[in-house]
N, C-alpha and C positions, 0 to 999 in steps of 0.2 A: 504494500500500500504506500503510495504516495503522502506528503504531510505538506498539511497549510501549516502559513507560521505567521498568528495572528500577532500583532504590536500595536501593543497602544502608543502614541503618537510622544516623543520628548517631551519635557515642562514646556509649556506653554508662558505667557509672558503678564499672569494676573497682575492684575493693576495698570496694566501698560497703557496705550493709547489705541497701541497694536495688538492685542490678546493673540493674535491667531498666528503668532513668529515665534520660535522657540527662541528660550532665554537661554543663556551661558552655560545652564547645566545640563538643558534639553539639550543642545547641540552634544556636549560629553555623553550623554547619558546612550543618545546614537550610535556615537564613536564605539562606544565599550560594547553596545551591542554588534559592534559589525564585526568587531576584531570578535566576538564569541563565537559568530554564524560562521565565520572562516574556517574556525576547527573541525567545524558541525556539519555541511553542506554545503552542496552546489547547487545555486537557485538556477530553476528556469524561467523562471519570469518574477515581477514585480510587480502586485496590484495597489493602488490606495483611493483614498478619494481626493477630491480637486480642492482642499483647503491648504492655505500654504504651511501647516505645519505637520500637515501631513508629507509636502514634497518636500520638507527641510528635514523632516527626521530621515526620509530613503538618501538625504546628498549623505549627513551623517552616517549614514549606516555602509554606505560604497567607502565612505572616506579609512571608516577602520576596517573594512572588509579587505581591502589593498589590491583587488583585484579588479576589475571591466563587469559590473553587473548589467545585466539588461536594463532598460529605458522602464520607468514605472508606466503601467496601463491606469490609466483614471477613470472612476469608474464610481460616479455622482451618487451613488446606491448606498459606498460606503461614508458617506460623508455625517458628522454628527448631526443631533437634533440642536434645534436654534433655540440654544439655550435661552438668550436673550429674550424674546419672547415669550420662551415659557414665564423667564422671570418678572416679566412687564406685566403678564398678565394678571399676576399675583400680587404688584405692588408696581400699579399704574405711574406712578411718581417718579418713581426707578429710571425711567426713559429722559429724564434729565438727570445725566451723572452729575454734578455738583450737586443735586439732593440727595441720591443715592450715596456720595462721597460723607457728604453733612450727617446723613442716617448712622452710616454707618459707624464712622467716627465719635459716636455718642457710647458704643461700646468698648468693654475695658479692650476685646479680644474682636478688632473689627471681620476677619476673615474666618474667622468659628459663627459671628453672626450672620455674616455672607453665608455662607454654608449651611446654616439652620433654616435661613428664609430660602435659597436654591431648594434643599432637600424639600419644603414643605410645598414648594411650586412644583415641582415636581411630580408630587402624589397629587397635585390638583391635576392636573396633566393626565396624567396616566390613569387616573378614575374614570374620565367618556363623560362626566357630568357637565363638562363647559366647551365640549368638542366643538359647537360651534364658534367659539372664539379662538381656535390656531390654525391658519394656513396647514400644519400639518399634526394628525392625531396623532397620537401614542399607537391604536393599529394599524395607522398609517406608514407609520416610521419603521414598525415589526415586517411588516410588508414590505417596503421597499431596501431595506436592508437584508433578507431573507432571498429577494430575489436577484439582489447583487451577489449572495454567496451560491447562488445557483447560475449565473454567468460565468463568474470566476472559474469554478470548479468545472466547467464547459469550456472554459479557453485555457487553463491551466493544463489539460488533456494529458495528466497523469503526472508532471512535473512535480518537483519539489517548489514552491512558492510560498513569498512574503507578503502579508499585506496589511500596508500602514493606513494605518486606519482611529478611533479613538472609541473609550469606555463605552459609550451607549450602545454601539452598533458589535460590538465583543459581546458587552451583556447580553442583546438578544437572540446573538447566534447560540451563545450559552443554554440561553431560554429554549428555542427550536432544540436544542439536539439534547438537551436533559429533561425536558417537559418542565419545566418551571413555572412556579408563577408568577405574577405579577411583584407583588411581593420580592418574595427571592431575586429577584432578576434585579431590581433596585439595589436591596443589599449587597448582590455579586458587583455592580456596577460601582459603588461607592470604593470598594478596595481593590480596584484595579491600578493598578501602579504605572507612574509612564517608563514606554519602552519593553513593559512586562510582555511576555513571547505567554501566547495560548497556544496548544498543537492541535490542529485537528486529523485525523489519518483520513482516505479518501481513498476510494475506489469504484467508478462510477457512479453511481446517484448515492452508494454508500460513505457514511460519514459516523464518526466516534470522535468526539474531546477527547483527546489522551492526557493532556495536561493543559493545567489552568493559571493562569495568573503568576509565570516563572520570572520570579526577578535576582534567580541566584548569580547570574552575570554581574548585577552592579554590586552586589555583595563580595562578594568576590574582590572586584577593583576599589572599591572606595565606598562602604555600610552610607555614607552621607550622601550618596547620590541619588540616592531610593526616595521617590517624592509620589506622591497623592495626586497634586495638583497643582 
C-alpha cells in the first residue's frame, strides 16, 4: 500500500497583518520536516491547497528535503475553513480589528481569550443552527474536503504523497475514515500541531489512518518548536 502524508501547515503569523505567511519558526518547523521525509521516502507528487502558507511550508519542506521535489498540485478542496467569519459571526464587532485588539487586550491572557471565543464560534458553526448565515456550512466544508481527498488519491495513482494542507480539513478526513463525531472531530482538530505528518495507507478506493498527529520530528531537533498555533 501506498501512504498519504498528511501536514498540517508551519506557524502561521497570529497577530500579524499577514496571518496567512508563516513566521520564523513555521518556516524551521518545514525545514526539520523535510530533512525527516529525506530519510523516510520518495515522494511522487505534492498536493496542498492554494493558501500561501500552505505553498510556504512545501518551499520549506524541499529546502530541508535537499533534493528536486515535484511542483505542488493545488487543489482549492484542501484549503481551510474561513475562520474569520466563522469568528465575525459570533462577535459581529470583531470585523473591526482595533475592537477586537481593545476586547481583547482587557484580558490578563489575550490569546487563551482569543481561543475560548474561536472555540465557542466554532461549535456555533458546526451545530447547522445558523447555516444560513456562512457562505460555507460545516457539511459543507466535510464535503468538499472529503472530495478533495478522493481526487488526490485518483491523481496520486498509487504514489507515495505529501499534502500541505491545515487542522480542519486533517480533522475531517480523520472524521471520514474513523467515523467520528462531531464532537471528536473538534477535539482531534484542536491538538493538531503544525507541521505534524498524519499517515494515511491507500490502495485504490481503500484507505486506513495509520498514524495521527506525529510531531516526533520536531522533538527530536529542538522540544520548542512544537507549537499549537
Amino acid at each position: 500500500m501506498a501512504t498519504i502524508y498528511l501536514v498540517r501547515h508551519g506557524q502561521a503569523s497570529f497577530g500579524k497583518e499577514n496571518y496567512d505567511q508563516l513566521s520564523k519558526r513555521g518556516w524551521e518547523q518545514g525545514k526539520v520536516l523535510g530533512r525527516w521525509l529525506a530519510d523516510k521516502v520518495e515522494l511522487g507528487a505534492i498536493f496542498g491547497g492554494n493558501l500561501q502558507r500552505h505553498r510556504e511550508t512545501v518551499e520549506a519542506l524541499a529546502t530541508g528535503y535537499g533534493t528536486a521535489l515535484p511542483d505542488m498540485q493545488v487543489l482549492e478542496g484542501l484549503n481551510e475553513f474561513d475562520h474569520v467569519e466563522v469568528v465575525e459571526r459570533l462577535r459581529p464587532e470583531w470585523a473591526d480589528k482595533q475592537t477586537m485588539a481593545r476586547d481583547l487586550a482587557s484580558f490578563p491572557k489575550p490569546a487563551r481569550a482569543f481561543q475560548m471565543a474561536f472555540e465557542k464560534a466554532v461549535k456555533r458553526w458546526v451545530s447547522g443552527d445558523y447555516d444560513d448565515e456562512y457562505a460555507e456550512t460545516w457539511q459543507g466544508f466535510k464535503q468538499r474536503v472529503n472530495h478533495a481527498l478522493d481526487q488526490l488519491t485518483e491523481m496520486a495513482d498509487g504514489a507515495d504523497v505529501v499534502v500541505s494542507t491545515s487542522g480542519g480539513p486533517i480533522a475531517v478526513i480523520a472524521q471520514n475514515l474513523l467515523e467520528l463525531s462531531d464532537q471528536k472531530t473538534l477535539e482531534v482538530n484542536s491538538v493538531i500541531a503544525n507541521t505534524s505528518v498524519s499517515r494515511i495507507l491507500y490502495s485504490g478506493s481503500r484507505r486506513s489512518l495509520a498514524v495521527f498527529n506525529n510531531y516526533s520530528h520536531l522533538e527530536a531537533e529542538n522540544p520548542a518548536l512544537v507549537t499549537f498555533r
